[in-house]
C-alpha positions as CSV (number, residue, x, y, z in Angstrom):
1,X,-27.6,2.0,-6.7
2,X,-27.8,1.5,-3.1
3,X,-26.6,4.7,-0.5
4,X,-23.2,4.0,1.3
5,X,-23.1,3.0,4.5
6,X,-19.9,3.4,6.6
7,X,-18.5,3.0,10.0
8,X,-15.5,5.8,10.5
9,X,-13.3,5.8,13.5
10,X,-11.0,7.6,14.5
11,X,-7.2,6.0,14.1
12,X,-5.6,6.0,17.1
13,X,-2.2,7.7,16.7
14,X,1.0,5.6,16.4
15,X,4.5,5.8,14.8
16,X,5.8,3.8,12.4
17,X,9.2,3.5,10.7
18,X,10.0,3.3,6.9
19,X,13.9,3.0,5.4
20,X,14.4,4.2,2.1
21,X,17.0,6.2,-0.5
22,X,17.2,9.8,-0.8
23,X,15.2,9.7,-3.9
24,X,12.3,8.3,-2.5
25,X,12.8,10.9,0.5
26,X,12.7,13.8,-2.6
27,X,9.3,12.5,-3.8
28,X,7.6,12.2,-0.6
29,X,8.2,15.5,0.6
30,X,7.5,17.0,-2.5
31,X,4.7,15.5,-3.9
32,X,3.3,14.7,-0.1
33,X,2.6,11.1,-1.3
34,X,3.4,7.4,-0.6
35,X,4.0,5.0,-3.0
36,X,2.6,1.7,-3.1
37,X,4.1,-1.5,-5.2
38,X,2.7,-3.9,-6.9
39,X,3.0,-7.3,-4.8
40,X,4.5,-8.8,-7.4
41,X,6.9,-6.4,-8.1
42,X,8.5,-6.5,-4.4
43,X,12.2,-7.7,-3.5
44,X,10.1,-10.7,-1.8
45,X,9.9,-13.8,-4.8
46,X,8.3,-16.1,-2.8
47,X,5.6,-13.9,-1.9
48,X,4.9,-12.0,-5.2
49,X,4.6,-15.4,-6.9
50,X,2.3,-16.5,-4.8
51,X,-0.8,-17.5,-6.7
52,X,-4.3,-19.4,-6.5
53,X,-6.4,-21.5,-9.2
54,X,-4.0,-20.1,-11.9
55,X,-4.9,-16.1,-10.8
56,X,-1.4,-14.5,-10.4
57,X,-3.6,-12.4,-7.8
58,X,-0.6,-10.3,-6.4
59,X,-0.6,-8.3,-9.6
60,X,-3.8,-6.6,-7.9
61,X,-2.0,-5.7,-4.5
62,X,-0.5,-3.2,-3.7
63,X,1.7,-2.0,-0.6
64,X,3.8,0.3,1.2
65,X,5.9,-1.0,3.6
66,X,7.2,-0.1,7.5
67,X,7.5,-1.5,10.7
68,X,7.0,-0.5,14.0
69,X,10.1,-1.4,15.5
70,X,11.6,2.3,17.0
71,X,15.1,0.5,17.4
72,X,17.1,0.9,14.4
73,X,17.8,-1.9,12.5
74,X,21.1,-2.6,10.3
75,X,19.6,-5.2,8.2
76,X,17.3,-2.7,7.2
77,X,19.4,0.2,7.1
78,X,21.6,-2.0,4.6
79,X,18.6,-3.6,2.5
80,X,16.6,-0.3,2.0
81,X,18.7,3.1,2.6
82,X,20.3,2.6,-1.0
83,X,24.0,2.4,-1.8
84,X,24.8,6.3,-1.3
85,X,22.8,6.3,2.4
86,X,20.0,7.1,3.2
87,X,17.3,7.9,5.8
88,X,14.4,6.2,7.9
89,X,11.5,8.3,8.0
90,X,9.3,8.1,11.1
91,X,5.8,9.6,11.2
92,X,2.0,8.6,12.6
93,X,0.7,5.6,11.0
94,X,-2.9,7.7,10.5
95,X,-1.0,9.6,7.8
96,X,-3.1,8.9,4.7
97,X,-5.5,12.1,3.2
98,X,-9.4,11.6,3.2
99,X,-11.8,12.4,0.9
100,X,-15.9,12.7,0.8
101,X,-17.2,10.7,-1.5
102,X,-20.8,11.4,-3.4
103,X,-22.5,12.0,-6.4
104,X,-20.0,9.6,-8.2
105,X,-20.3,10.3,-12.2
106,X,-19.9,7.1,-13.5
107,X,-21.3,7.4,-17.2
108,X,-23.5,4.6,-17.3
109,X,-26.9,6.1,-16.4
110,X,-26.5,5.2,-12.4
111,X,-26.8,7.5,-9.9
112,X,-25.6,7.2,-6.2
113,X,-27.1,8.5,-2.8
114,X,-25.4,8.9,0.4
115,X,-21.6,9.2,1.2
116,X,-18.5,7.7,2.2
117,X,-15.1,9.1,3.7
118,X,-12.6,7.1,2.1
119,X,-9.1,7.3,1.3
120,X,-9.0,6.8,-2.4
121,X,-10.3,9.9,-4.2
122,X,-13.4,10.1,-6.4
123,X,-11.3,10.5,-9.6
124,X,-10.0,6.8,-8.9
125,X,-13.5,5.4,-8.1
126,X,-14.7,6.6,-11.4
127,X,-12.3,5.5,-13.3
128,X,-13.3,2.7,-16.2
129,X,-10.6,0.9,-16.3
130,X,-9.7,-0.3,-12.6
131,X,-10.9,0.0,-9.2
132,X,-9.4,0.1,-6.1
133,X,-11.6,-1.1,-2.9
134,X,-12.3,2.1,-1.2
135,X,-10.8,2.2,2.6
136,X,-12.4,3.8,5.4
137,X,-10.6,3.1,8.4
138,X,-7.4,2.0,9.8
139,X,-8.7,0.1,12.3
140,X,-8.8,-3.3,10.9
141,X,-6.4,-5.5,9.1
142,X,-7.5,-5.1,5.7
143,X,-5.5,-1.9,4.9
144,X,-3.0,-1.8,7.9
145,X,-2.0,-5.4,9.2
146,X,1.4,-7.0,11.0
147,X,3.1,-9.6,8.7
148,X,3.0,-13.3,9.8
149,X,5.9,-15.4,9.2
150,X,5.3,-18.9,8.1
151,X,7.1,-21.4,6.2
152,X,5.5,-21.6,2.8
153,X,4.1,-18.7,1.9
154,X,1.7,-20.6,-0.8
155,X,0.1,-22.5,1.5
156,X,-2.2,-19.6,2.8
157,X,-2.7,-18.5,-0.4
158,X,-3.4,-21.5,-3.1
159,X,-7.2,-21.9,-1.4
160,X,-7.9,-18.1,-1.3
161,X,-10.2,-17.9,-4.8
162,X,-12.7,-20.7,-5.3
163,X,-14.5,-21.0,-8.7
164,X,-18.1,-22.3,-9.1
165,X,-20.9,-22.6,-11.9
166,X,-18.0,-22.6,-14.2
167,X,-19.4,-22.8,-17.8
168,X,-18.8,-21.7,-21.5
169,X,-16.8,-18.3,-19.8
170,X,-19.1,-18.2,-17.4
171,X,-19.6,-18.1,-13.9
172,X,-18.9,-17.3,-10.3
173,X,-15.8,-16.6,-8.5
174,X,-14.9,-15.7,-4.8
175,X,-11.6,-14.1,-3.5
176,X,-10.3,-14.0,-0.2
177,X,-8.0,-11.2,-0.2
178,X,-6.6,-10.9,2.8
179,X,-4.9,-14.3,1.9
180,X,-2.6,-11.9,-0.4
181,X,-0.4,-9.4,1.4
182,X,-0.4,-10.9,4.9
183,X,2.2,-13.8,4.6
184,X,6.5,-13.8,4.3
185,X,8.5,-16.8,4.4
186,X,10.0,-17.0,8.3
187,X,13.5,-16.1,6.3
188,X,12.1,-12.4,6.2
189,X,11.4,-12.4,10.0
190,X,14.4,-10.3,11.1
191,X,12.3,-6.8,9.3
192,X,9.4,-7.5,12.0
193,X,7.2,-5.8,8.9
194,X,3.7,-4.4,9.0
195,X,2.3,-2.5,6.0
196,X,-0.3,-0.6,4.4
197,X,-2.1,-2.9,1.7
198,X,-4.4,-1.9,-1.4
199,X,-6.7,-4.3,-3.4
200,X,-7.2,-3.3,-7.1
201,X,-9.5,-4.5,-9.5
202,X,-8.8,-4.7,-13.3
203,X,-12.4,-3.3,-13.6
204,X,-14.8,-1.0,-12.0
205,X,-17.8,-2.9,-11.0
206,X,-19.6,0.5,-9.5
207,X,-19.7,0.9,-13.8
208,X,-21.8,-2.6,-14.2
209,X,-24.5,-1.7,-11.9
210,X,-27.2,-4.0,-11.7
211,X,-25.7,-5.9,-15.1
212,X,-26.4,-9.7,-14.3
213,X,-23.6,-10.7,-15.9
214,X,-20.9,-9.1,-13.3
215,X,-20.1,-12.1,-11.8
216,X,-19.0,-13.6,-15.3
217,X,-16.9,-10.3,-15.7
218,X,-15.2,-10.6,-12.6
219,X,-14.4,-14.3,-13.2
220,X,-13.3,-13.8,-16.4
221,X,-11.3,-10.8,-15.7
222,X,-9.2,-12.9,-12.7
223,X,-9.1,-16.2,-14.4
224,X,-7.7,-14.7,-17.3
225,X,-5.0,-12.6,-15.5
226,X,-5.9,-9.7,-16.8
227,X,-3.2,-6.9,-16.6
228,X,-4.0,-3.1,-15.2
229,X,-2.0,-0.7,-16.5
230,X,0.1,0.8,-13.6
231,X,2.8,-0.9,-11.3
232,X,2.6,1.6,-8.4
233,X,-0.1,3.7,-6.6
234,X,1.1,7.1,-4.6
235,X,-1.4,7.6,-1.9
236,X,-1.4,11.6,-0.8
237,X,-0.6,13.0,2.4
238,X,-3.2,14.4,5.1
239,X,-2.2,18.7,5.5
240,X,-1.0,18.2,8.8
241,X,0.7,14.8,8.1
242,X,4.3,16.7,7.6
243,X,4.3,17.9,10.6
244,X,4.6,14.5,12.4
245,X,7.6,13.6,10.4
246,X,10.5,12.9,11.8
247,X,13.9,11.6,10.1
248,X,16.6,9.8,11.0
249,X,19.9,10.3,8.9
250,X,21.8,7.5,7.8
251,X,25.0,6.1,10.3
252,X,27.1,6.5,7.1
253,X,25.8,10.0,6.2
254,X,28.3,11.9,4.3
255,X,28.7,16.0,4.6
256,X,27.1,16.2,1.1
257,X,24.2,13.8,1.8
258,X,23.3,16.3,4.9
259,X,23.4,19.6,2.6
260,X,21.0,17.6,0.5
261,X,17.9,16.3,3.0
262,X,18.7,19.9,4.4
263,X,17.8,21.4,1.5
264,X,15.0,19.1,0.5
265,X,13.3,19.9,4.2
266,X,13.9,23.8,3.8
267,X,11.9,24.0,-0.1
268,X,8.9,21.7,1.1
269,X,8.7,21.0,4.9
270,X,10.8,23.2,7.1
271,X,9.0,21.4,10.4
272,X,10.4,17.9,9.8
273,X,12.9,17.4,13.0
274,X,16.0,15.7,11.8
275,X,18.3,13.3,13.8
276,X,21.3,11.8,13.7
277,X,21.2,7.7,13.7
278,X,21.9,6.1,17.4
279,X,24.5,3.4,15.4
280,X,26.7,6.2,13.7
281,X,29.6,5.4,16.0
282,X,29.4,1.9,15.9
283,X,28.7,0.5,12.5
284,X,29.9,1.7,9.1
285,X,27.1,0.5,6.3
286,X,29.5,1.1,2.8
């Protein structure tokens, strides 16, 4: 197998703003992670029904949400914070733990030379049953991108995979990814969104090697919809990652909601600043 190449840069430092319930606030700061959904799992219909030559393709993306709008928003506030309150966390967008990447024991006989720093461990780049494209930087819109708006969100995507050679199961198939993940009706304007987007792969094609057929697997695996296993990926936090966190209570807070995210920041990060919402005295969410 070929030695990696790669280009790192450094991520320029920028906040970013996600709403979400107290339960998913627990998880974070305890398991230093953040999840990512399955596209077609997402409040969005339009968008995780979007599909191309019969691939349901959005059962392969995944994505965490945010935006980078530091005003607070009350459609967002309502639609994400959950029914009891909740909080919107604010942090550095270059939040996401590396890992080096070599000598990858894929148990096929292949061997690889070189390296790669890449956000996805090794454990997941092994793995036989999926893969998920590794990502190296955030500095282009492949993992971190700004949502555009349009009005028909199948439009972009219904030319994205082209099929050629076609024949008896076999044959060649190409994928433009980027077509998935990157479009919301115009209707979903108002949450100015960008997000963090992951490509998975109901295969490993490190495993295949030089195997001539693995443009017929990947065809075959896509045409025939093939299902992975899991419905969310939790990405971990960098070590100093907590330190840049910064959450905003909800403007209808209660006293016990408070003792709560108090105590949750005391057990696993005692540096997270907390504040109080800017809307607390003039809108009442419930």
């Amino acid at each position: 197998m070929k030695a990696f190449k790669f280009k790192y840069n450094q991520a320029k430092n920028m906040r970013i703003y996600h709403y979400t319930n107290l339960e998913a606030l627990a998880l974070i700061l305890k398991n230093r992670t953040i999840r990512f959904n399955r596209l077609d799992q997402v409040d969005d219909l339009e968008e995780g029904n979007a599909e191309s030559l019969g691939v349901r393709f959005c059962k392969y993306v995944f994505v965490s949400c945010w935006t980078e709008t530091s005003d607070e928003s009350i459609p967002l506030w309502k639609m994400y914070s959950g029914d009891v309150g909740g909080v919107r966390i604010s942090i550095e967008h270059n939040m996401f733990k590396e890992y080096l990447i070599t000598n990858l024991n894929l148990d096929n006989g292949l061997s690889t030379q070189g390296a790669i720093i890449s956000k996805i461990p090794q454990q997941d780049m092994e793995n036989p049953d999926f893969f998920i494209q590794p990502i190296l930087d955030y500095d282009n819109d492949l993992f971190y991108r700004k949502i555009k708006y349009v009005d028909g969100v199948s439009e972009h995507t219904r030319e994205a995979i082209k099929a050629t050679n076609l024949k008896d199961g076999q044959g060649d198939i190409v994928i433009d990814m980027k077509q998935f993940g990157s479009y919301k009706n115009k209707r979903w304007e108002f949450q100015n969104e960008t997000r963090f987007v992951l490509y998975a792969f109901p295969f490993n094609p490190l495993r295949e090697g030089a195997n001539p057929r693995i443009s017929t697997i990947v065809a075959q695996s896509f045409l025939s919809n093939k299902p992975l296993s899991f419905k969310y990926y939790d990405m971990h936090l960098k070590e100093d990652a907590m330190e840049t966190i910064e959450i905003t209570l909800s403007p209808s807070v209660t006293d016990a909601q408070r003792i709560i995210i108090q105590a949750l920041i005391e057990k696993y990060a005692p540096k997270v600043i907390v504040k109080d919402s800017s809307l607390g005295n003039v809108v009442r969410l419930k």
